[in-house]
N, C-alpha and C positions, 0 to 999 in steps of 0.2 A: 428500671426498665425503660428502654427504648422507644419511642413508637415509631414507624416508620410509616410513609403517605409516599406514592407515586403517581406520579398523571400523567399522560400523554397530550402533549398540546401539539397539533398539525401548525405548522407555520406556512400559509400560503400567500399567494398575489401574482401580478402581473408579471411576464419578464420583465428583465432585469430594474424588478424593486428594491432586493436588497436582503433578501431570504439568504441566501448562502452566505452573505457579510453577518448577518443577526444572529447567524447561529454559530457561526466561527466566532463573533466577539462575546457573545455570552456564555459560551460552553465551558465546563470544568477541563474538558481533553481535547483531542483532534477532532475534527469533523471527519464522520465518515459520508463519501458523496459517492454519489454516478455523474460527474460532471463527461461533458463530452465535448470536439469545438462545434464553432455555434454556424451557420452556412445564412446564404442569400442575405435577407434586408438586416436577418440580427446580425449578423458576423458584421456592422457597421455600428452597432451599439454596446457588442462583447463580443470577447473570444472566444468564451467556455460558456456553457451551460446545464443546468440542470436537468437529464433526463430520466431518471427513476425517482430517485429520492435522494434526502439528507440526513444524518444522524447526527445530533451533540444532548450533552445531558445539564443538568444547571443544577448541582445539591446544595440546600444548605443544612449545616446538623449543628445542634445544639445537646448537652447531655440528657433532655428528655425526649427529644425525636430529632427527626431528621424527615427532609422534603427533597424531593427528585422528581425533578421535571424531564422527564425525554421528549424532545424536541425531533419532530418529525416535520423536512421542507418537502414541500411538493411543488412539480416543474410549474412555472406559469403559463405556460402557452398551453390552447385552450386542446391541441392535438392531441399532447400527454394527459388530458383529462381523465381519463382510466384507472391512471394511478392514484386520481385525489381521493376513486372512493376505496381502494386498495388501502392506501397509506391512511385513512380516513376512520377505519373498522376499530370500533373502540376509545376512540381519542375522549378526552375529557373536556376539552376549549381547544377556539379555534385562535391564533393571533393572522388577523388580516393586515398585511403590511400595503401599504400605499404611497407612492412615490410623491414629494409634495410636487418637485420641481415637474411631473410630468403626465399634468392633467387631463391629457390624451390618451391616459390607460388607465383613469377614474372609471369609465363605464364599465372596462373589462374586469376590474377589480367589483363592482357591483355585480356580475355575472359570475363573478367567483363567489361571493356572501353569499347567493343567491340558490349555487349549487350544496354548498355545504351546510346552508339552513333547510333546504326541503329536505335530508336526509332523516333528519336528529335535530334537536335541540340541547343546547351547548352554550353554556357562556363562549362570548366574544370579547376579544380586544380588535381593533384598526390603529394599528400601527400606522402613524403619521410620520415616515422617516422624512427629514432635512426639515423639518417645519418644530423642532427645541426652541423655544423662545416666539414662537411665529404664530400667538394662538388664531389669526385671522387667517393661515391657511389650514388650521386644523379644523376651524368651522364651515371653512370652505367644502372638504372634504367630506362632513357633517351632511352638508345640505345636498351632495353629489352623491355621495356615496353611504346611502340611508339604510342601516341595520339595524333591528330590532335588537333593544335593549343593550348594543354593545358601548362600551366604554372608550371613546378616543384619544387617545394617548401620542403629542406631540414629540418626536425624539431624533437623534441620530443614530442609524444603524453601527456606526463605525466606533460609537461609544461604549466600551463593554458597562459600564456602571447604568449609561442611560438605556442599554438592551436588556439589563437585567433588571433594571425597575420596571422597566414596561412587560417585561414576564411577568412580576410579580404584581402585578394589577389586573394581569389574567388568574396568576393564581388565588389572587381574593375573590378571585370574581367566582372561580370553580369552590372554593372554600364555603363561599356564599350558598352556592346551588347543593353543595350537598348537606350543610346544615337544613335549608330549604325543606331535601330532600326525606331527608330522616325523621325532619318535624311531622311531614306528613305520613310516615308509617306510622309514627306515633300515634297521632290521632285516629288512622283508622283502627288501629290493634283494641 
């Protein structure tokens, strides 16, 4: 017998952090997106962007179970915020990506934690994209960008190995909360 686990993790952050590359290089298939071209100050930073959502999925199966993560990006800019609690309804963790090189959209990304913690409580990872190897801007980011109880995780987005370990440190982290969560049915039963 099989067992099978799925979760929903939201992968959010600033414009162009690195969500559409994170989900494109960790996914089993295509990414399914709403990208659109991008106008005024961004169309100087990118071409395309995100404006509904993103879809890829991450399994891994073994002959006693199998794990699947769906991976849901939501836009960064703070106008599409509509859709974070849309695409947000049910998730199981949140992976916050954060740009190292570009410390000028640290606060917006704290305004992001910020939004998707008053909701729900939910393991977190903060994805430290371009900061692999760099653990002094990963603590940097640490001390800028302050969430309770999440896990910082130094990596490149463009890495499918190093995007898939850093899912899977959200997935311990969700693994964690629901053993957590079962302990205490237990005790009250």
């Amino acid at each position: 017998m099989t067992l099978h686990y799925a979760f929903k993790v939201v992968v959010a952050g600033p414009f162009a952090s690195g969500k559409t590359t994170m989900i494109t290089a960790s996914s089993d298939g295509p990414l399914v997106g709403t990208e659109a071209p991008t106008s005024g100050d961004e169309a100087r930073v990118k071409e395309m962007t995100t404006v509904g959502m993103e879809y890829g999925t991450l399994k891994h199966e073994t002959d006693h179970f199998s794990v699947e993560l769906s991976l849901y990006g939501v836009p960064g800019q703070e106008r599409f915020s509509f859709m974070w609690d849309i695409v947000s309804s049910g998730m199981d963790g949140l992976f916050l990506l954060v740009d190292a090189e570009r410390p000028e959209t640290w606060e917006t990304s704290s305004r992001i934690a910020d939004h998707f913690q008053r909701n729900s409580s939910h393991p977190v990872v903060v994805g430290v994209n371009r900061a692999k190897g760099r653990p002094e801007i990963t603590e940097a980011v640490r001390d800028q960008v302050p969430v309770d109880g999440a896990t910082y995780v130094g990596f490149d987005v463009t890495d499918r190995e190093q995007a898939q370990n850093a899912l899977i440190e959200l997935l311990l982290s969700i693994l964690e909360a629901e053993i957590a969560s079962e302990q205490e049915v237990s005790k009250a039963a």
